[in-house]
KEKEMI-116976 format. One record per residue (C-alpha): x, y negated, z. Coordinates in pm, whole numbers, plus 32768, in hexadecimal, padded with zeros to 4 digits. Each point is the difference from the previous one (the first is absolute). Example, Ala and Ser with C-alpha at 12.3 -4.5 7.8 and 13.67 -1.06 7.14 Angstrom:
2
84CE:81C2:830C
8089:7EA8:7FBE
***
This chain:
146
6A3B:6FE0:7E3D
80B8:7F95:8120
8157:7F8D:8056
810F:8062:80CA
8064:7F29:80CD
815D:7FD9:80A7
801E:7F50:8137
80E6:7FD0:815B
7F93:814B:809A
806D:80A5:7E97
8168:7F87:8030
7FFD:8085:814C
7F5A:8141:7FB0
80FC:8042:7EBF
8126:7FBF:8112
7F91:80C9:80F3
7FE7:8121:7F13
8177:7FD9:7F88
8057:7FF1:8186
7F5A:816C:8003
809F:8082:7EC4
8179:7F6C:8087
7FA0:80C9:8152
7FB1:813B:7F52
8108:8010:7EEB
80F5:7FC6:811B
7F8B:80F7:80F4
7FDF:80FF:7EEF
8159:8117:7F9E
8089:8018:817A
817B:8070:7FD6
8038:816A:8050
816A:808E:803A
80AA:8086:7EE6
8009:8199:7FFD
812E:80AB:7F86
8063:7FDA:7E8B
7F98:8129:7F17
8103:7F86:7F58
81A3:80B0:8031
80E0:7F71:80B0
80F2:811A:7FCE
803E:80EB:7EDE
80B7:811B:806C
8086:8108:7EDA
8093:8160:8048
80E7:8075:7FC1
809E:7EB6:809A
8137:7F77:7FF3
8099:80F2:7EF7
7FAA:8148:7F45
80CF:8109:7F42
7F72:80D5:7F15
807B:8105:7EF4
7FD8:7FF0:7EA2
7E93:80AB:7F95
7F98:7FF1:815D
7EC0:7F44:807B
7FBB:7F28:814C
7EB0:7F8A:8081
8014:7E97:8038
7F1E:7F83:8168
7FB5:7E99:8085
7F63:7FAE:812C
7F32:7EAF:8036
7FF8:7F38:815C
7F4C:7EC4:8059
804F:7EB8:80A4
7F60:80E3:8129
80D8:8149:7FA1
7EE2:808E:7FCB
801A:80FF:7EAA
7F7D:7FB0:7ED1
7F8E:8103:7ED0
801F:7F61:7EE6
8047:806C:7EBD
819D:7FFF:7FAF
80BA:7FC8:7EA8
814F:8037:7FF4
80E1:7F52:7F10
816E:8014:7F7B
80B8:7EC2:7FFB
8038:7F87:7EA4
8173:7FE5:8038
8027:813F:804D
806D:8112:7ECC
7EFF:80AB:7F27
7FEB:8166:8016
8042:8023:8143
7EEC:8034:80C4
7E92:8041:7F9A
7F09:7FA4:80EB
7E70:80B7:7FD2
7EBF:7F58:806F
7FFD:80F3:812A
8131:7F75:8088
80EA:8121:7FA0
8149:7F6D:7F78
80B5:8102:7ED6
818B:7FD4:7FF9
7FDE:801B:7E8A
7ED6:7FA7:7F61
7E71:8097:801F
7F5D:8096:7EE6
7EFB:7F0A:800F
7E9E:8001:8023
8028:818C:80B6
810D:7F8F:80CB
807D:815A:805D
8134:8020:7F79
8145:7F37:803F
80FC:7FE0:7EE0
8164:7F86:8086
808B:7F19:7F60
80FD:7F02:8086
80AC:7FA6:815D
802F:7EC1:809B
7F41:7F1E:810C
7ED9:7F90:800A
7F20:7F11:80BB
7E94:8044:8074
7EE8:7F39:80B1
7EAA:8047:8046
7EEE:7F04:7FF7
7ED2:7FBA:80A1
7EE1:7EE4:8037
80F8:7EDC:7FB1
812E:80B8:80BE
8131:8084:7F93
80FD:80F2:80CA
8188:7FD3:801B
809D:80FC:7EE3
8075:8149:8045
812B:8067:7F09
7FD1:817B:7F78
8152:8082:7F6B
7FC8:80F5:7ED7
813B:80EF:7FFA
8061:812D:7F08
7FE1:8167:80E4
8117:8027:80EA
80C6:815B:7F6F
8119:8021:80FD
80B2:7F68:811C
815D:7FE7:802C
80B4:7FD7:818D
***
């Protein structure tokens, strides 16, 4: 059997062929320009700033998604109630219908009043998170006086 041999024109063959591999690696992955995020920007939630509902009555709860490029988005929304606002206030249903009461959960068709007060909702998308809108619950109005 024969040997291998490993002379001066091996060195210079083995360093050529890392010169090659350095050239390639580096030419290789050319930057392109970042496209527009598909990620919000801006959560938008309506009603915005403030909402006033009846006791027993129901609101459906919108956001709207823009890019870096205000271009719109379409994800898909969950809206929350802050934790420090009070219980029993408002109900929100996975459609995005909020219940000034509470839903009669998992049918969510009918809205049960139950207490007033304030409080604060967001909706959520991707990472994002909108500026609150305050919904005020409050007991029917039964006269006015001048």
């Amino acid at each position: 059997m024969g040997r291998l041999r490993f002379g001066p024109s091996a060195g210079l063959v083995g360093a050529s062929f890392l010169f090659l591999l350095f050239l390639l690696l580096t030419a290789c992955g050319g930057s392109k320009p970042a496209g527009p995020s598909p990620f919000p920007v801006r959560i938008t939630l309506n009603p915005n700033p403030s909402y006033s509902m009846q006791l027993g009555n129901a609101v459906l709860l919108s956001a709207t998604a823009l890019s870096a490029s205000n271009s719109a988005l379409r994800p898909a929304f969950s809206f929350s109630i802050s934790p420090s606002s009070p219980a029993g206030v408002l109900d929100i249903a996975p459609n995005g219908f909020a219940c000034a009461g509470t839903w009669n959960a998992p049918a969510y068709n009918l809205c049960t009043p139950a207490k007033t007060g304030m409080v604060e909702v967001t909706a959520s998308a991707l990472g994002a998170t909108s500026a609150p809108t305050l919904i005020f619950v409050h007991a029917p109005i039964d006269n006015i006086q001048i």
